[in-house]
C-alpha positions in Angstrom: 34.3 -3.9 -26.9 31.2 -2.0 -25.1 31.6 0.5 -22.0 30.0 1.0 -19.3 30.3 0.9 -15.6 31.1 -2.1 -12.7 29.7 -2.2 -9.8 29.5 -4.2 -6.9 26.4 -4.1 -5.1 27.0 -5.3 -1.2 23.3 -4.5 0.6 21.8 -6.1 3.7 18.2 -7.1 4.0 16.7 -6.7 7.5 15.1 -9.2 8.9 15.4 -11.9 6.4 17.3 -14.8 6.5 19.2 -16.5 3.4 16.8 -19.6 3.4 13.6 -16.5 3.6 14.6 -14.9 -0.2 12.6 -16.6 -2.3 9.5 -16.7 0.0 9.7 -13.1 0.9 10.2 -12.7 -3.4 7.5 -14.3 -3.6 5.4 -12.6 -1.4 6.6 -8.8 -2.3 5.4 -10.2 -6.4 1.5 -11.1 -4.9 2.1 -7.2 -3.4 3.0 -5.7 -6.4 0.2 -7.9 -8.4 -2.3 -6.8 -5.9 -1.8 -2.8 -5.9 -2.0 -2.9 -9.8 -4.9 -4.9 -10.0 -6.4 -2.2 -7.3 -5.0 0.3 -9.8 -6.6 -1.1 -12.9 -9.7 -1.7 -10.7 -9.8 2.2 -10.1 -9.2 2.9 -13.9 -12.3 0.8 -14.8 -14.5 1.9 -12.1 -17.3 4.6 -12.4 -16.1 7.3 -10.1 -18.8 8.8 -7.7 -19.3 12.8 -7.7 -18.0 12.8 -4.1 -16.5 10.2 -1.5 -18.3 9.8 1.8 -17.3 11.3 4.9 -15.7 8.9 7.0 -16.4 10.9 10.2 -19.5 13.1 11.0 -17.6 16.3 11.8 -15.7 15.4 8.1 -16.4 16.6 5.0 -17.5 14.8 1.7 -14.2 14.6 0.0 -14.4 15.6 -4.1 -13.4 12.0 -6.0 -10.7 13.4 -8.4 -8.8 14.6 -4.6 -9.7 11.1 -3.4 -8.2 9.0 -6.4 -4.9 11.7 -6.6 -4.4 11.0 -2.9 -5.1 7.0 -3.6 -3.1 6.5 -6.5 -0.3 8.8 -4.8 -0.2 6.0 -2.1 -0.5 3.0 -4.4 2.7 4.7 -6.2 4.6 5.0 -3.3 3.8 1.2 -2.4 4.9 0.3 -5.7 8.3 2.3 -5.3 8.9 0.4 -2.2 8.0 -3.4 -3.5 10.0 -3.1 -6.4 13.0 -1.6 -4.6 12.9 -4.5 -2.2 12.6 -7.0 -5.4 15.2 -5.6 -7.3 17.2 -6.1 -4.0 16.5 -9.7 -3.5 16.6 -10.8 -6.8 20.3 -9.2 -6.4 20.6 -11.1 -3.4 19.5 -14.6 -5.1 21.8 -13.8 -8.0 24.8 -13.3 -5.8 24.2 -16.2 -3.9 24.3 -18.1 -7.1 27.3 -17.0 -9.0 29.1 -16.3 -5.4 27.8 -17.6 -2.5 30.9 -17.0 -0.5 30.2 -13.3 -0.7 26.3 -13.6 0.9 26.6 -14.6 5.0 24.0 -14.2 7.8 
């Protein structure tokens, strides 16, 4: 017999209603697909010495700062998607095997 550890998971996802899972699924997957193709697209690029100033009174800003300060954000994105994803697709799995447990 193997070990390991139960748990239950009971969460609540703001503003989305039972019928709204797989759509807002759906839509957090094109996300996720999105920010890594923007990803991949920044790992294929030819990076500029410097990154224009987006402001007169701003300086050029040096591209390895740029792409740390990018991909830092893109991460962070990522983090957030997949937590939400992993929290329907809990969602969608209780509402299969136990659909009492899941109300509005």
């Amino acid at each position: 017999m193997g070990w390991g550890t139960n748990y239950k998971y009971h969460g609540y996802l703001s503003h989305i209603n039972k019928d709204g899972i797989p759509d807002k699924l759906e839509d957090d997957n094109k996300c996720i697909e999105s920010i890594w193709r923007e990803i991949l697209a920044y790992a294929a690029s030819t990076p500029p010495v410097q990154i224009p100033a987006a402001y007169e009174d701003e300086e050029p800003e040096m591209y390895p700062e740029f792409i740390a300060r990018k991909l830092n954000s893109l991460r962070q994105d990522l983090e957030e998607y997949y937590e939400e994803k992993h929290q329907l697709e809990e969602c969608i799995e209780t509402m299969n095997e136990h659909p009492e447990e899941v109300s509005e």
